[in-house]
C-alpha positions in Angstrom: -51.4 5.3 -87.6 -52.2 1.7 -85.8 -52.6 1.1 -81.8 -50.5 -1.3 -80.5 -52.4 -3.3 -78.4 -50.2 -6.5 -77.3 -47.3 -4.4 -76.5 -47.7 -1.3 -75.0 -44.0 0.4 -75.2 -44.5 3.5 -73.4 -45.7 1.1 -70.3 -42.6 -0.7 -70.8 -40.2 2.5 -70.6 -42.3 4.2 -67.7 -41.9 0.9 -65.6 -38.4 0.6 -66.5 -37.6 4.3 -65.8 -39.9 3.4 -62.0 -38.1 1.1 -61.3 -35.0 2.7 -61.5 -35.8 5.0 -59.3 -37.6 2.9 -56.8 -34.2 1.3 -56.5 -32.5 4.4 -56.5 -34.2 5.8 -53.3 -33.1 2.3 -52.1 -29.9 2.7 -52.6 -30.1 6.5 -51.1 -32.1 5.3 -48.1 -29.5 3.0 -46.7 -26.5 5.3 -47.2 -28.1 8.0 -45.4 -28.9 5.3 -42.4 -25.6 3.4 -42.6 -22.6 5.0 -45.0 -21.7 5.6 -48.4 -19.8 2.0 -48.3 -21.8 -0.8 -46.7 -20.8 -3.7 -49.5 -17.4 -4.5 -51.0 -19.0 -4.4 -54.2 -20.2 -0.7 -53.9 -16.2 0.8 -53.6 -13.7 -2.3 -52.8 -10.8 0.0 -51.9 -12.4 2.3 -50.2 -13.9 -0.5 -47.6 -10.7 -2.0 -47.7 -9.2 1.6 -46.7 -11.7 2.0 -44.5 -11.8 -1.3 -42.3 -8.0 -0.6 -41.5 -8.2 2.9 -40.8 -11.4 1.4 -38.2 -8.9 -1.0 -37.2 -6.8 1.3 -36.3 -8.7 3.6 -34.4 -10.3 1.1 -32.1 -6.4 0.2 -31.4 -5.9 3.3 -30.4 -9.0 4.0 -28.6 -8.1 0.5 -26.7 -4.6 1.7 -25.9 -5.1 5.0 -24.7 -7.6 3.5 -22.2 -4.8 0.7 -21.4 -2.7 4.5 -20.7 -4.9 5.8 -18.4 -5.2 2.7 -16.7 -1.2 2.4 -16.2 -1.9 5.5 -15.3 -3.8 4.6 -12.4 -1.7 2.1 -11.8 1.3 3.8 -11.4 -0.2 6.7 -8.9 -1.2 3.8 -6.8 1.8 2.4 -6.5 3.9 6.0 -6.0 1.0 6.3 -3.1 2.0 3.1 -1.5 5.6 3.9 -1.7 5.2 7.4 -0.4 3.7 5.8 2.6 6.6 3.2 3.1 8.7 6.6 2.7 7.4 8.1 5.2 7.4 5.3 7.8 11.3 5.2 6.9 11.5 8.5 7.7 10.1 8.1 11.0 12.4 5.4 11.2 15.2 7.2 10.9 14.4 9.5 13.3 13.9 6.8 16.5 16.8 5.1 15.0 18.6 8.9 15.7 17.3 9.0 19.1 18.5 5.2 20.1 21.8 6.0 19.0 21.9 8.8 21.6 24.0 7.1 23.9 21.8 9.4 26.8 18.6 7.3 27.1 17.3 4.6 29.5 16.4 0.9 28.8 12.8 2.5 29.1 13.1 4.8 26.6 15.3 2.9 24.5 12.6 0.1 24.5 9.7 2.4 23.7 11.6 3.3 20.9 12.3 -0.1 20.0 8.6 -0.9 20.0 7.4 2.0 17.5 10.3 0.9 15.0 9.1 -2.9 15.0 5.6 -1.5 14.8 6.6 0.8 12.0 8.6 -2.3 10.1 5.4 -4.2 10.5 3.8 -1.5 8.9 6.0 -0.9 5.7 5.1 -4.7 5.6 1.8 -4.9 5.4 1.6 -1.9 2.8 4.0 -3.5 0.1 1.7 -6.6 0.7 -1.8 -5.0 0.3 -0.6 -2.1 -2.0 -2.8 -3.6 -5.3 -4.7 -2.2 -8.7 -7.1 -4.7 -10.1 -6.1 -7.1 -7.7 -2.8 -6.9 -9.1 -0.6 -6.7 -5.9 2.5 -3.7 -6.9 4.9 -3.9 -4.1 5.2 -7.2 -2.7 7.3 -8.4 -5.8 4.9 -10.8 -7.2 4.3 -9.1 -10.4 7.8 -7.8 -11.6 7.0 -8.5 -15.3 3.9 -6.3 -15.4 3.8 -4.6 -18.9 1.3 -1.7 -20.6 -0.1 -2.3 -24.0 0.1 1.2 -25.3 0.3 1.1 -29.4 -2.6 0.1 -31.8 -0.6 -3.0 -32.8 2.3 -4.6 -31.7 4.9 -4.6 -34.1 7.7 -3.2 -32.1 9.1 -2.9 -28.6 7.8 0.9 -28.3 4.0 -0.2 -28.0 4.7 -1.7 -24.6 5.8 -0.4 -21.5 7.6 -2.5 -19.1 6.5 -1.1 -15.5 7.5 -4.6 -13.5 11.1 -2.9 -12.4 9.4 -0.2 -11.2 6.7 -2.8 -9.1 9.8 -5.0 -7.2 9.0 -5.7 -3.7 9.2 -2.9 -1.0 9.2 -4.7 2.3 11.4 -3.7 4.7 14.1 -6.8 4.4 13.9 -6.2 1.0 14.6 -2.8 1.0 17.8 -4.1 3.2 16.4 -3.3 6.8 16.8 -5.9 9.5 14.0 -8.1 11.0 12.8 -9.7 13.7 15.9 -10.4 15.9 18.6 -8.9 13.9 16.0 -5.8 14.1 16.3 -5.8 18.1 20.1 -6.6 18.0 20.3 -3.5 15.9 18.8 -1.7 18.7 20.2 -3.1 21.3 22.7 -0.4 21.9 23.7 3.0 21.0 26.6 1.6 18.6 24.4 -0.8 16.5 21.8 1.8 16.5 24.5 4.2 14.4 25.2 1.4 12.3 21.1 0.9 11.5 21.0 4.6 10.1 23.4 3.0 6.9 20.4 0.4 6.3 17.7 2.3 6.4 19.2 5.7 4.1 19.7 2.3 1.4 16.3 1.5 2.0 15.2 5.1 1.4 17.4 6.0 -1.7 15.8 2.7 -3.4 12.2 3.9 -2.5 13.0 7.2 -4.1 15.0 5.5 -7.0 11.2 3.4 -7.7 9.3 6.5 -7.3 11.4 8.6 -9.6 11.2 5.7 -11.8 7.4 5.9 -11.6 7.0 9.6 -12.3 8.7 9.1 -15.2 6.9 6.1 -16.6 3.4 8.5 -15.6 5.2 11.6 -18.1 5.6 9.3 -21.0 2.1 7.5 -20.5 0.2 10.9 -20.2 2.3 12.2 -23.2 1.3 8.5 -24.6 -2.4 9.3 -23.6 -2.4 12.7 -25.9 -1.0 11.4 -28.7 -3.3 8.6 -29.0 -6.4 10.4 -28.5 -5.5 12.9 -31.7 -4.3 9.9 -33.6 -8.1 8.0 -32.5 -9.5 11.3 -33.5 -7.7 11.1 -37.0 -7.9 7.8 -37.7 -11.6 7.9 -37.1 -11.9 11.3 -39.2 -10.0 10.0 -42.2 -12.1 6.7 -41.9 -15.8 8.5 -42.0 -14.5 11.0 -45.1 -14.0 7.5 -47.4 -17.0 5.7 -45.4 -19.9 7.8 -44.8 -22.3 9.2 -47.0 -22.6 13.4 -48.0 -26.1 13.4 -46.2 -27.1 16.8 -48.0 -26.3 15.2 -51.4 -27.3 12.3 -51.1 -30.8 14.2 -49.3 -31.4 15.8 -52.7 -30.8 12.4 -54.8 -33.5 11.0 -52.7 -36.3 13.9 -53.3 -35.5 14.2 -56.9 -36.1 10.2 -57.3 -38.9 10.1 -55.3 -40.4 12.9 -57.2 -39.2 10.7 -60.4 -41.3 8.0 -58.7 -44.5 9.6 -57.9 -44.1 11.1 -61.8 -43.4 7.6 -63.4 -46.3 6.3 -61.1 -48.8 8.6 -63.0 -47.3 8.1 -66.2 -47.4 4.6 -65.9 -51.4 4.3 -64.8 -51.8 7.0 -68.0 -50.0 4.5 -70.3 -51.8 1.4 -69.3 -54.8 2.9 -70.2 -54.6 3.1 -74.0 -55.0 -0.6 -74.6 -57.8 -0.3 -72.5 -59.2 2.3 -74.5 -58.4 0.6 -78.1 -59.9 -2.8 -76.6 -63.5 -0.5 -76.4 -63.2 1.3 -79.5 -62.7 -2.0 -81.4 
C-alpha cells in the first residue's frame, strides 16, 4: 500500500476535529462568564423573551423604589400635618379660655399673643414642610404624582398624591389673620364664634391625613407586590438567559480533553510524511 505524501488526510481530519473543539471550549467559556444567550443569532426568541422580561424587571425594580419614596414622602407630610394639628389643638383650647367671659384684658391678651404666635407657627410649617425640596403643604405642588407600574399604559401605575399635598396654612385652613385674628379675640362673643373656624380647620387636617394613611396602605401593598413581581420577572428572565453552569462545566472538560487528544494526534500524524520523505 502507497504513502501519501502531498496530502496527508488523517492531519486534515485531526485538525478539523481540533478545531472544533477549540471553538467549542470557546463557545462554553463565554456562557459560563456571560449566559447561555449573548447573540441574537445563538436563540432569537429567547433574547427577544428575555430583553422584555429584563425590561420588565428593572421597571419594577424602578417603581418600587419610586413606592418607597412616596412613601417617605407621604410620612413627611402626615408629620407636618400632625404638628399643624396639634398647634390647632392648642388653639382651640386659648380660644376656650378667651371665650370665658371671666378674664382680664391681661389675661385675655396673653392669650391673644400665644394664638398669633401659634398661627405663625402653623405658618411656617406648611411653608418649610418639604421631601426632596419638594415643598408638601404650602400648596405649590398640588399635582404631585407617583410612578408606581413598570410601564405606563394605564391610570393605575400612577398615584395622584397632589390632593392630599393642598396648602395647610392657617387662612387656608379657614382661620382668620392678622387683624380679623385680633378682632376675633377681641371679646368673649367673637371668641365663641372663632371655635367654628378653627374645628373646620381641624376636620380638613384630619380629612388630609386620613387621606395620606390611606395612599401609605396602598403604596406599601404597592411596594410588596412589586418586589415579588421584580423577583419573578428576574427569575423567569435568568431560566431562558443564563447558562446550566454544571453542564455546560462538563462540555468544557470533555472538549478540552478532546483538544489536548487531537493536539497529540495531530503532532503524530504530521509525522508520517516526514518519515516517508527519509525513507525515500
Amino acid at each position: 500500500m502507497g504513502i501519501q505524501i502531498n496530502t496527508n488526510v488523517s492531519s486534515s481530519l485531526i485538525q478539523r476535529s481540533l478545531t472544533s473543539a477549540n471553538k467549542e471550549i470557546e463557545q462554553s467559556m463565554v456562557k459560563i462568564a456571560y449566559g447561555r444567550i449573548n447573540k441574537a443569532v445563538e436563540d432569537a426568541a429567547g433574547l427577544s423573551i428575555s430583553e422584555s422580561l429584563k425590561a420588565q424587571a428593572r421597571g419594577s425594580e424602578v417603581a418600587y423604589s419610586n413606592a418607597q419614596s412616596g412613601i417617605n414622602l407621604l410620612e413627611t407630610a402626615e408629620s407636618g400635618l400632625g404638628s399643624i394639628s396639634e398647634n390647632l389643638q392648642r388653639v382651640r383650647e386659648l380660644t376656650m379660655q378667651a371665650a370665658n367671659g371671666t378674664y382680664g384684658e391681661a389675661e385675655r391678651n396673653a392669650i391673644k399673643s400665644e394664638i398669633q404666635s401659634l398661627v405663625s407657627e402653623i405658618d411656617r410649617v406648611a411653608e418649610s414642610t418639604s421631601f426632596n425640596d419638594i415643598k408638601l403643604l404650602n400648596g405649590s405642588n398640588n399635582n404631585t404624582s407617583l410612578q408606581i407600574g413598570a410601564n405606563a399604559e394605564n391610570a393605575t401605575n400612577s398615584l395622584k398624591i397632589g390632593d392630599a399635598l393642598g396648602s395647610a396654612k392657617a387662612e387656608t385652613l379657614g382661620m382668620p389673620v392678622g387683624a380679623n385674628l385680633d378682632n376675633a379675640l377681641s371679646s368673649s362673643t367673637n371668641a365663641a364664634q372663632l371655635l367654628d373656624n378653627i374645628d373646620g380647620a381641624l376636620s380638613s387636617i384630619n380629612e388630609r391625613r386620613s387621606n395620606i394613611g390611606s395612599m401609605q396602605n396602598r403604596l406599601e401593598s404597592t411596594v410588596n407586590s412589586l418586589q415579588i413581581k421584580q423577583e419573578n420577572m428576574s427569575a423567569a428572565e435568568s431560566r431562558i438567559r443564563d447558562v446550566d453552569v454544571a453542564k455546560e462545566t462538563s462540555k468544557l472538560t470533555q472538549n478540552q480533553i478532546l483538544q489536548n487528544s487531537s493536539a497529540l494526534l495531530l503532532a503524530q500524524a504530521n509525522q508520517n510524511p516526514a518519515m516517508a520523505t527519509i525513507l525515500i
